[in-house]
PyMOL Python script that loads the backbone (N, CA, C, O; Angstrom):
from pymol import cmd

cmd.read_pdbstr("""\
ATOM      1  N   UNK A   1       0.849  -1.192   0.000  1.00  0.00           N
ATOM      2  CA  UNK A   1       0.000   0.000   0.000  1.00  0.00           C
ATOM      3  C   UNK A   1       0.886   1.245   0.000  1.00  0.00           C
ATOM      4  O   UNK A   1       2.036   1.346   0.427  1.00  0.00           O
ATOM      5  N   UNK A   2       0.139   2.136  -0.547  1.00  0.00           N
ATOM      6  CA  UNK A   2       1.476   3.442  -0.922  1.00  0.00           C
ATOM      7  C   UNK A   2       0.790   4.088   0.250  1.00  0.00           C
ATOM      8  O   UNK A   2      -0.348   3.921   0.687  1.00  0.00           O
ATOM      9  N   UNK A   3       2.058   5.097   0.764  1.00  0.00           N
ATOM     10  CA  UNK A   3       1.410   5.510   2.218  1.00  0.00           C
ATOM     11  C   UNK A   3       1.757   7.046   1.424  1.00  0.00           C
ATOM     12  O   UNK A   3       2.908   7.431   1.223  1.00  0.00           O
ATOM     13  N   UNK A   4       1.125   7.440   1.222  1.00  0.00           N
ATOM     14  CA  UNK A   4       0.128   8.836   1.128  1.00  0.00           C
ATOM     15  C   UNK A   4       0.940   9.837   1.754  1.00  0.00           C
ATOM     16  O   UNK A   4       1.714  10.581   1.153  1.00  0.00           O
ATOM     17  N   UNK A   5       0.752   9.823   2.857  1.00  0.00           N
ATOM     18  CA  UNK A   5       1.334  11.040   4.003  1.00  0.00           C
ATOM     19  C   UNK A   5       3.511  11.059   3.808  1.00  0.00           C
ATOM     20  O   UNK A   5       4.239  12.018   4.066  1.00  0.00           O
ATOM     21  N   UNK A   6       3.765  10.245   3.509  1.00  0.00           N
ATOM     22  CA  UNK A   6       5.472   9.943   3.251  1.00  0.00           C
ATOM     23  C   UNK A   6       5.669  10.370   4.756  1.00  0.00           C
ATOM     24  O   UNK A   6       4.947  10.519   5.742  1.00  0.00           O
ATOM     25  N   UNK A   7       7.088  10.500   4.420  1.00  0.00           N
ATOM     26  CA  UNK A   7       7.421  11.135   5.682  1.00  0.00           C
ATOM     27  C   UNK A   7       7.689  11.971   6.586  1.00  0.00           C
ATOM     28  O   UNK A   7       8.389  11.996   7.599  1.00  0.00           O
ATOM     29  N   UNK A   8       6.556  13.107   5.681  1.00  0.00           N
ATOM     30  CA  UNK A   8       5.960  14.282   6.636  1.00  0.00           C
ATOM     31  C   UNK A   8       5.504  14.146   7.690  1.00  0.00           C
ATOM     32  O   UNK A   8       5.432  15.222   8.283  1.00  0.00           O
ATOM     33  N   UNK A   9       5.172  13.382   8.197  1.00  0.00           N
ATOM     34  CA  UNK A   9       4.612  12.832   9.579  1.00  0.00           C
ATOM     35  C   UNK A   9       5.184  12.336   9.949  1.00  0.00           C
ATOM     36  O   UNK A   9       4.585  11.698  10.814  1.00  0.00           O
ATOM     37  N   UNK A  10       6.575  11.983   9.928  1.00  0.00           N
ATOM     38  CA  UNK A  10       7.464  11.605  11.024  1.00  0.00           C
ATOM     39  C   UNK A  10       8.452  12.892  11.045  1.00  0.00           C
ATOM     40  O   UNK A  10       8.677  13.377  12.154  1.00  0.00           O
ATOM     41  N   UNK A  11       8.922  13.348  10.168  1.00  0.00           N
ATOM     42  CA  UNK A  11       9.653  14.421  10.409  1.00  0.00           C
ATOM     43  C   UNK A  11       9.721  15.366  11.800  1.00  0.00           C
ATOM     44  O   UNK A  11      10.737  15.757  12.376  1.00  0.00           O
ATOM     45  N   UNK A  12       8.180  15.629  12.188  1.00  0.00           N
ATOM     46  CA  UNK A  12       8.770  17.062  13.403  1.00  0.00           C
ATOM     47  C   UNK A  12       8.475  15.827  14.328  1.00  0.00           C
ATOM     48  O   UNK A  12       8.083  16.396  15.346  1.00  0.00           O
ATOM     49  N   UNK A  13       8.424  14.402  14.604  1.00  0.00           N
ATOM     50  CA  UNK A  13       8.722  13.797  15.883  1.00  0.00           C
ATOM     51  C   UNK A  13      10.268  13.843  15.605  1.00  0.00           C
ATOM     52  O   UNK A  13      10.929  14.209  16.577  1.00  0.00           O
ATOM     53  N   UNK A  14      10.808  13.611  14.727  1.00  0.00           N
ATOM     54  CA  UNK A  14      12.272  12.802  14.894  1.00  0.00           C
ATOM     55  C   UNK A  14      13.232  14.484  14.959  1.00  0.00           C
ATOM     56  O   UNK A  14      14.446  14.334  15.095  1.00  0.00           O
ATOM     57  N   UNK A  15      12.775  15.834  14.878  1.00  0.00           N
ATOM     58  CA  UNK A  15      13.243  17.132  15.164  1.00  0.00           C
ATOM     59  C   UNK A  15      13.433  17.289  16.200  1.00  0.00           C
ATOM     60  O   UNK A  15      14.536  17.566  16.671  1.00  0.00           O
ATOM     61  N   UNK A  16      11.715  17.057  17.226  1.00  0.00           N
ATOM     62  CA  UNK A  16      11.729  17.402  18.569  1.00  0.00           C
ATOM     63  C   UNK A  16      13.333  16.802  19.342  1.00  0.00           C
ATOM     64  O   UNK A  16      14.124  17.550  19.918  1.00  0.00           O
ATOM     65  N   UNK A  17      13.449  15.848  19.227  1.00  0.00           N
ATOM     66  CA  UNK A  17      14.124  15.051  20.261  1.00  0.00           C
ATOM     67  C   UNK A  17      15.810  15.048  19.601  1.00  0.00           C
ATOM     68  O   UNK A  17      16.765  15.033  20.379  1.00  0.00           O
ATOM     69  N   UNK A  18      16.016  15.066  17.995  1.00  0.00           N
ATOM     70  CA  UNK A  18      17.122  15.049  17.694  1.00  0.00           C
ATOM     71  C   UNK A  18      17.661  16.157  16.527  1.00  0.00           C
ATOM     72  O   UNK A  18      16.797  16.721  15.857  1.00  0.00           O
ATOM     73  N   UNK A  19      18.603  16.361  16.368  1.00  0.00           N
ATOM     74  CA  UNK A  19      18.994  16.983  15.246  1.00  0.00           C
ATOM     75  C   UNK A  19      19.626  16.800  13.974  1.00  0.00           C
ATOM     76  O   UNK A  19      20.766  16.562  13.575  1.00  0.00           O
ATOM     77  N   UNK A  20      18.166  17.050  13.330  1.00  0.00           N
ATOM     78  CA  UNK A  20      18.252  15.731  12.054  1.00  0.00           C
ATOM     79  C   UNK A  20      19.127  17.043  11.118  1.00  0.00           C
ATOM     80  O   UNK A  20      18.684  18.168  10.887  1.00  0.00           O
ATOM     81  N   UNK A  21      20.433  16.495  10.709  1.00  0.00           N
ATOM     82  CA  UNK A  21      22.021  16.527   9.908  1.00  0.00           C
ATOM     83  C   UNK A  21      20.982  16.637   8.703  1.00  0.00           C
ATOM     84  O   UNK A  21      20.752  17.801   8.374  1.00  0.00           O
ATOM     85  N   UNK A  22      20.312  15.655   7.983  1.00  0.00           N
ATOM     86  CA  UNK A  22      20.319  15.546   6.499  1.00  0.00           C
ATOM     87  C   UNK A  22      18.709  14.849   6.815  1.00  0.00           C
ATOM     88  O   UNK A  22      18.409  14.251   7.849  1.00  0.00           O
ATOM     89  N   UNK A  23      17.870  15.083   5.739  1.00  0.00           N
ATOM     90  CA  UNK A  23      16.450  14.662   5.783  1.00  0.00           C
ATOM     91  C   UNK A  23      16.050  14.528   3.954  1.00  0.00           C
ATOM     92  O   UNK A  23      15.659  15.495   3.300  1.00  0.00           O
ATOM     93  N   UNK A  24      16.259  13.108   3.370  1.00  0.00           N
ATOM     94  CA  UNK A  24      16.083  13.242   2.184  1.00  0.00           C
ATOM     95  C   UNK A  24      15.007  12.380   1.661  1.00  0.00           C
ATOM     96  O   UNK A  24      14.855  11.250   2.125  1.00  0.00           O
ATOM     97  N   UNK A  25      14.114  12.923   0.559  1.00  0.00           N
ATOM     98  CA  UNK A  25      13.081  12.263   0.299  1.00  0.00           C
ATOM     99  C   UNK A  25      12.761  11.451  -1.052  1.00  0.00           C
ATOM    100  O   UNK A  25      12.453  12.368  -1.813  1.00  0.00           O
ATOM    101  N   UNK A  26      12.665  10.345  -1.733  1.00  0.00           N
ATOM    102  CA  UNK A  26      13.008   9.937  -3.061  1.00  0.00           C
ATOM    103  C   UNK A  26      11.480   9.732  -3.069  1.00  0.00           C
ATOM    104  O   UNK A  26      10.558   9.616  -2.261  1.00  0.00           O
ATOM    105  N   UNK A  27      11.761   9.751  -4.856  1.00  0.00           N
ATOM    106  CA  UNK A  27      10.053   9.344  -5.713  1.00  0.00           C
ATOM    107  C   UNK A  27      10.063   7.870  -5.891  1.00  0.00           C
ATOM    108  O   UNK A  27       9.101   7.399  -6.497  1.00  0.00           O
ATOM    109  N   UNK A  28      11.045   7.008  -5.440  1.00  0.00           N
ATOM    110  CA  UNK A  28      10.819   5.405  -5.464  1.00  0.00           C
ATOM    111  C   UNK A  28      11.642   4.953  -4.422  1.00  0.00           C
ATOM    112  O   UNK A  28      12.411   5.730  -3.856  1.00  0.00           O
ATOM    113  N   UNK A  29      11.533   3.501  -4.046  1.00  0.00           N
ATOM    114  CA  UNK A  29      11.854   3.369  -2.797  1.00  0.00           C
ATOM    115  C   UNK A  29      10.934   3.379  -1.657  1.00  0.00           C
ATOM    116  O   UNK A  29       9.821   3.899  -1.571  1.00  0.00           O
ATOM    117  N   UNK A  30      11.732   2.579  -0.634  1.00  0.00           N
ATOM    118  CA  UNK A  30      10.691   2.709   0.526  1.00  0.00           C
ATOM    119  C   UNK A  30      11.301   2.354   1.849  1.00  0.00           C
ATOM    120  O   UNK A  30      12.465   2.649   2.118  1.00  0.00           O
ATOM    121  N   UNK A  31      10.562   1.765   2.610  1.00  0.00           N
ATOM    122  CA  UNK A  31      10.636   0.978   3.897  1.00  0.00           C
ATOM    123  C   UNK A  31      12.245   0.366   3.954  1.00  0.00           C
ATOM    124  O   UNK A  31      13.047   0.682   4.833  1.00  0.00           O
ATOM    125  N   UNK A  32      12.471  -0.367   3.076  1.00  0.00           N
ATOM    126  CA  UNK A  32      13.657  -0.857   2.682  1.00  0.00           C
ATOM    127  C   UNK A  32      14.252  -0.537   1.655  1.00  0.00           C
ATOM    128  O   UNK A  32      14.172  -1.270   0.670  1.00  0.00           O
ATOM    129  N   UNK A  33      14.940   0.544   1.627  1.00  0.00           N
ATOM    130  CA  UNK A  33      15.473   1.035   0.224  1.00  0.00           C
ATOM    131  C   UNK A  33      17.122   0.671   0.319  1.00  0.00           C
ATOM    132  O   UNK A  33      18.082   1.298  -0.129  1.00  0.00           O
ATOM    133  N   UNK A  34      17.089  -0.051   0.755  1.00  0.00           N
ATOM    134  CA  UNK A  34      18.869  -1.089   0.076  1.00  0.00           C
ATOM    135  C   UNK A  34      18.490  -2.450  -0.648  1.00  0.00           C
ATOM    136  O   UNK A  34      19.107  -3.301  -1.289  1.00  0.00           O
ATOM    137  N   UNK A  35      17.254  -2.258  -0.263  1.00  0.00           N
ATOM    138  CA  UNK A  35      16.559  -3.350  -1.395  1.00  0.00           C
ATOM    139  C   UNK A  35      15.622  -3.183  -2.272  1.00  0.00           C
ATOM    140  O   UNK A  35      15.147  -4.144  -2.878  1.00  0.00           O
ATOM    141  N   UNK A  36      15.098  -1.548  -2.527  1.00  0.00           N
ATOM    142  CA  UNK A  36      13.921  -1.582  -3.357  1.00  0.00           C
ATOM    143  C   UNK A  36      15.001  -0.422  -4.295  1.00  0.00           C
ATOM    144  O   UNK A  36      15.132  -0.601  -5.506  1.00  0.00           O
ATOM    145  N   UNK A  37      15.668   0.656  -3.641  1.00  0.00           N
ATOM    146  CA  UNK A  37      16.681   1.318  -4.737  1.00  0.00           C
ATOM    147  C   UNK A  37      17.763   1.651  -4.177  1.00  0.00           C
ATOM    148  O   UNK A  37      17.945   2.742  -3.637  1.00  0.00           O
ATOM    149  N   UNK A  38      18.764   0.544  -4.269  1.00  0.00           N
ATOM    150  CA  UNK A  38      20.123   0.641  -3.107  1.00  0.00           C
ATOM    151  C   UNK A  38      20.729   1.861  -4.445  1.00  0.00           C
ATOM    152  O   UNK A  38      20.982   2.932  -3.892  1.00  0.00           O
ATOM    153  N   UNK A  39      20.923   1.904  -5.559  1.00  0.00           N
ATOM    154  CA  UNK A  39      21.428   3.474  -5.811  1.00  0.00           C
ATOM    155  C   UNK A  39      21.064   5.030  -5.321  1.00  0.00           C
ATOM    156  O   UNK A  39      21.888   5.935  -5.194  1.00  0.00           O
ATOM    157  N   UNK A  40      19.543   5.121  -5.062  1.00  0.00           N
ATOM    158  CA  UNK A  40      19.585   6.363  -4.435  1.00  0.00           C
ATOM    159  C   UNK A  40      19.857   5.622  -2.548  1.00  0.00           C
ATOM    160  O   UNK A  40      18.791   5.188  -2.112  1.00  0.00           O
ATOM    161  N   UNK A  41      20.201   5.578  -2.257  1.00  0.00           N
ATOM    162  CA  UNK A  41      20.645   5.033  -0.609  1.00  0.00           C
ATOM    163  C   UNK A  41      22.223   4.967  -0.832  1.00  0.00           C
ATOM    164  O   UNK A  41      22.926   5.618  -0.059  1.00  0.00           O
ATOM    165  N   UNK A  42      22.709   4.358  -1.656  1.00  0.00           N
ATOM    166  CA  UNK A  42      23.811   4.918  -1.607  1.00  0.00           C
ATOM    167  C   UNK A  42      24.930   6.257  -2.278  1.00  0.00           C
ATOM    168  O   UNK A  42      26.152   6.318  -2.136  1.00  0.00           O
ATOM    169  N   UNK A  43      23.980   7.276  -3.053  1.00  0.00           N
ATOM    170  CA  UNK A  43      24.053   8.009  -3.274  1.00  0.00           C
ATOM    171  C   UNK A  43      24.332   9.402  -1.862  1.00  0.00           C
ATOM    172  O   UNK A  43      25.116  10.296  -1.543  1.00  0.00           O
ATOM    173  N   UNK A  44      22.789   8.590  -1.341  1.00  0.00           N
ATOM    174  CA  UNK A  44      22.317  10.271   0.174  1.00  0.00           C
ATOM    175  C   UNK A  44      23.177   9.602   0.870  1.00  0.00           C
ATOM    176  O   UNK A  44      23.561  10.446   1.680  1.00  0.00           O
ATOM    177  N   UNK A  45      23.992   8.198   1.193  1.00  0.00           N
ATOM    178  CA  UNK A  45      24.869   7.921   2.350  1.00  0.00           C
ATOM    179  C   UNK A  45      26.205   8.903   1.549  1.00  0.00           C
ATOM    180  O   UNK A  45      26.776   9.748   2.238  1.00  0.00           O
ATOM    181  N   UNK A  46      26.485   8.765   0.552  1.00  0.00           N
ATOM    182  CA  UNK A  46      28.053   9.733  -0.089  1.00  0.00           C
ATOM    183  C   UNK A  46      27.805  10.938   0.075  1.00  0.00           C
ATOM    184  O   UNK A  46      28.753  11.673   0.351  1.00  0.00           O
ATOM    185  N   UNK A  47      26.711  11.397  -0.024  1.00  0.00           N
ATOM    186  CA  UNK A  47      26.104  12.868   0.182  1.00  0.00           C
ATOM    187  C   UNK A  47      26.287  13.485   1.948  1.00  0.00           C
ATOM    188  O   UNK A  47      26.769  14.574   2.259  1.00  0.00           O
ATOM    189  N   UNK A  48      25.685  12.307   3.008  1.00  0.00           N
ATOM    190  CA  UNK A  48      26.013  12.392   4.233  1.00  0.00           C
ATOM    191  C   UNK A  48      27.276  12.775   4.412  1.00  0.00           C
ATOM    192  O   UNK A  48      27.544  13.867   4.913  1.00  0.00           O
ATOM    193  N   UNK A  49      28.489  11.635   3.894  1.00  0.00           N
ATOM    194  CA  UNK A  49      29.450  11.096   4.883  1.00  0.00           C
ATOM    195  C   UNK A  49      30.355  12.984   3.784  1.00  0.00           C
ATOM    196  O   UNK A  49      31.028  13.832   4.371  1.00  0.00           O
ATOM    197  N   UNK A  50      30.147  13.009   2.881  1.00  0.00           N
ATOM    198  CA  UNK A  50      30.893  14.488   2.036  1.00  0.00           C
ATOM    199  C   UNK A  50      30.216  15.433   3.200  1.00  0.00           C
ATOM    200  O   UNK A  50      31.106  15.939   3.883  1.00  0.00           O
ATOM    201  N   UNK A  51      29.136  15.745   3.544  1.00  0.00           N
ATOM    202  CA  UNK A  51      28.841  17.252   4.172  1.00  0.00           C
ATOM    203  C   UNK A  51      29.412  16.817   5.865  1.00  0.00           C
ATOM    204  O   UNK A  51      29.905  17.702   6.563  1.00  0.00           O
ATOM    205  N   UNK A  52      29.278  15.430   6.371  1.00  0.00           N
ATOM    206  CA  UNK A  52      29.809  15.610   8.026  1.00  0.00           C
ATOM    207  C   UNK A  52      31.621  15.497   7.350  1.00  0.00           C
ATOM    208  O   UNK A  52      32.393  16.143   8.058  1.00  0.00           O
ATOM    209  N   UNK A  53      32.226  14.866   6.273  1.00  0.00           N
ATOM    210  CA  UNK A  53      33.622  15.324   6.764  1.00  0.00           C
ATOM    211  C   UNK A  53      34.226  16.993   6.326  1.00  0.00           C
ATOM    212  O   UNK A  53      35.255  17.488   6.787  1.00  0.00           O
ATOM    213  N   UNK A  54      33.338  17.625   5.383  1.00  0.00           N
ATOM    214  CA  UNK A  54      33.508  19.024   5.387  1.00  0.00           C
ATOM    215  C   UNK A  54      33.187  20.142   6.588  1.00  0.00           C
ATOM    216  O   UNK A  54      33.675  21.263   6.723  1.00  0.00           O
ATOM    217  N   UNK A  55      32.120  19.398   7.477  1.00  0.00           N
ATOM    218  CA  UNK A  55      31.959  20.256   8.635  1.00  0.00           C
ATOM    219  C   UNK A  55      33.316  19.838  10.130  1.00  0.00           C
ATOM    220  O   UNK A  55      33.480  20.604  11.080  1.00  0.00           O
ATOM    221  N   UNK A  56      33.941  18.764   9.990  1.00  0.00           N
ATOM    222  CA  UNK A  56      34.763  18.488  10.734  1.00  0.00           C
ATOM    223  C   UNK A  56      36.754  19.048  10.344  1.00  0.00           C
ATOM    224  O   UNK A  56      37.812  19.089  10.971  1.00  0.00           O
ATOM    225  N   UNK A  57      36.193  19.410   8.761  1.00  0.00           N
ATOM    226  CA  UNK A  57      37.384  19.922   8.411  1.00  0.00           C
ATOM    227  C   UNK A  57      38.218  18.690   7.773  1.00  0.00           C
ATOM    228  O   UNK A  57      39.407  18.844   7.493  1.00  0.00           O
ATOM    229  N   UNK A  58      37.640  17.623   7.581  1.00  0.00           N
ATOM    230  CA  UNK A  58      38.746  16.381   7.029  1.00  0.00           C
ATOM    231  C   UNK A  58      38.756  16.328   5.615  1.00  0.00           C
ATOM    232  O   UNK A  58      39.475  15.515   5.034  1.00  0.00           O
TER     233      UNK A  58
END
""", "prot")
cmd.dss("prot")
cmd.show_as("cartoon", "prot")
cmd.util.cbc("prot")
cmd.orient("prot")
């Protein structure tokens, strides 16, 4: 079942409590996206790990 709402509705729980670094949203994919589109997943992980080692200076 396609869930409608995405993950706008989890977003300001997972704000309140932490400080979400990177928040990215794809048009395919899902629940398990190292198995439904491991290219965009491993794309936003190279995208992660480039913006935390530019903010640490490495």
């Amino acid at each position: 079942m396609l869930n409608l709402l995405g993950d706008h509705a989890v977003r300001p729980f997972a704000e309140r409590s932490h400080r979400v670094v990177r928040w990215t949203e794809h048009d395919r994919g899902g629940h398990f996206a190292a198995l439904q589109a491991p290219d965009l997943l491993l794309d936003d992980v190279r995208a992660l790990a480039a913006t935390l080692s530019g903010a640490i200076g490495t």
